[in-house]
C-alpha angles and dihedrals in degrees: 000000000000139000115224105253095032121098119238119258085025114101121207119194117231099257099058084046087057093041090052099049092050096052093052078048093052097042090053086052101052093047090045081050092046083049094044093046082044101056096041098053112019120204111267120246122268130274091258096063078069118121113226107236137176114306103020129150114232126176112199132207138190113191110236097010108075084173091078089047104133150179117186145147137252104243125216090265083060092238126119128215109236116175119257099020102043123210124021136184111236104154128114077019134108131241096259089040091055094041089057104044081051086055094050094053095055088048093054088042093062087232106115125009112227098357117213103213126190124184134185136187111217104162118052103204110145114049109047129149117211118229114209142171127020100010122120102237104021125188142096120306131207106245095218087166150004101310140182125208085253089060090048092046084060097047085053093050092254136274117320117240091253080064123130123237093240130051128200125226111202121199131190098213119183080331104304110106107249116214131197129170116207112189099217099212091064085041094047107020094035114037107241100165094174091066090063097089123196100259113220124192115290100040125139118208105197109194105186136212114275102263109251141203122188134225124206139164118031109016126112089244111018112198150090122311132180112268104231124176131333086331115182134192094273091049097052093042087056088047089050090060088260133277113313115240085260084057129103134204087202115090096010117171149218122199109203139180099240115214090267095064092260135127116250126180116215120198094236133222116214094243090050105123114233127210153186111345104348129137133231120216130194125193130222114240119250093215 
């Protein structure tokens, strides 16, 4: 009797048989989990799909000739100055496109025959995205390539724990702000790719403070707790610890900002939903 992938005349005992078959198990899943990670967020493009803008940094050389070596800035005409042919437009342009233009312009000069050109952009100016609210490191970051909000979220060290389940990306599009709200647990968890926008200059990524209700009285751990979800009554109270033996279900309440700014107080049911900033009161029994 023999097993497929053991030789004959060669026993093999049950237990190598087992090892071997879940490590082919384990192998399959890690490359159906790599296909899975690579299909949901693609690798950005290179550096050199950028597009030169108005205050970038370039450093230019030409192969065989260090006396044309040169650093210099887009101006705000988006040219550079390069010796020997003076002023080129490189914006709206990548790195491979401006070095040629500038490659062409030696040859036609007469100055160098077949120019090997080489620029680099080591300064990312002007295309940045700002990075507010609830991240760990805000700020604005340098786009040096074709980037999503989830590559920018990295860059700033992620989301706090106060943050919100859902971030806000705000546009400035042919003058009119642009938003559009992205709820992180379908982008993350569930794989909407499609909620991972490209992120231009310009663009501003919010992420907000957890929303938050407050429980107070009679409860085991009074204080405030992130509002997740459709919470209700029952389901605060739990995460309050529950009520105290002094406590009582009857006459609960909930405080609330009315619609005129001004504090209301609701006799409560156990299954109200409660929402954003309200507090939950418990009572103490009277008997």
């Amino acid at each position: 009797m023999s097993i497929s992938g053991i030789e004959a005349g060669k026993p093999m005992c049950l237990c190598d048989v087992i090892f071997k078959f879940q490590a082919k198990v384990l192998m399959r899943t890690i490359l159906h989990m790599g296909l899975l990670l690579w299909a949901a967020f693609p690798l950005p493009a290179t550096a050199m799909d950028y597009q030169l803008g108005n205050g970038d940094i370039v450093h230019i050389t030409v192969y065989d000739h260090p006396e044309l070596l040169t650093d210099t800035r887009v101006d705000e005409q988006g040219r550079i100055s390069f010796p020997l042919i003076g002023g080129v437009s490189v914006a709206g342009k990548t790195a491979a496109a401006a070095q040629n233009l500038i490659a062409d312009a030696l040859e036609k000069g007469d100055f160098i025959k077949k120019p090997q050109v080489n620029l680099i952009v080591t300064e990312y100016r002007s295309k940045q995205v700002s990075v507010l609210g609830q991240v760990n490191k805000p700020g604005k970051y340098p786009l040096d390539s074709a980037s999503t909000v989830s590559d920018l979220l990295a860059l700033a060290g992620g989301a706090t724990l106060d943050s919100a389940d859902e971030i806000i990306l705000i546009r400035n599009q042919d003058g009119k702000s642009q938003q559009f709200k992205i709820d992180t647990k379908s982008l993350f968890q569930d794989g909407r790719v499609d909620l991972n926008h490209q992120v231009k200059g310009g663009d501003v990524i919010f992420v907000p403070r957890a929303a938050v209700f407050y429980i107070y009285g009679e409860v085991q751990k009074p204080g405030a707790y992130r509002l997740a979800g459709n919470l209700n009554v029952m389901q605060a109270l739990s995460l309050g610890g529950g009520i105290t033996p002094r406590g009582t279900q009857r006459g609960i309440q909930i405080r609330r900002q009315g619609a005129d700014g001004q504090p209301v107080k609701i006799q409560a049911a156990l299954t109200d939903p409660v929402r954003e900033n309200d507090v939950v009161y418990v009572k103490e029994s009277l008997f």
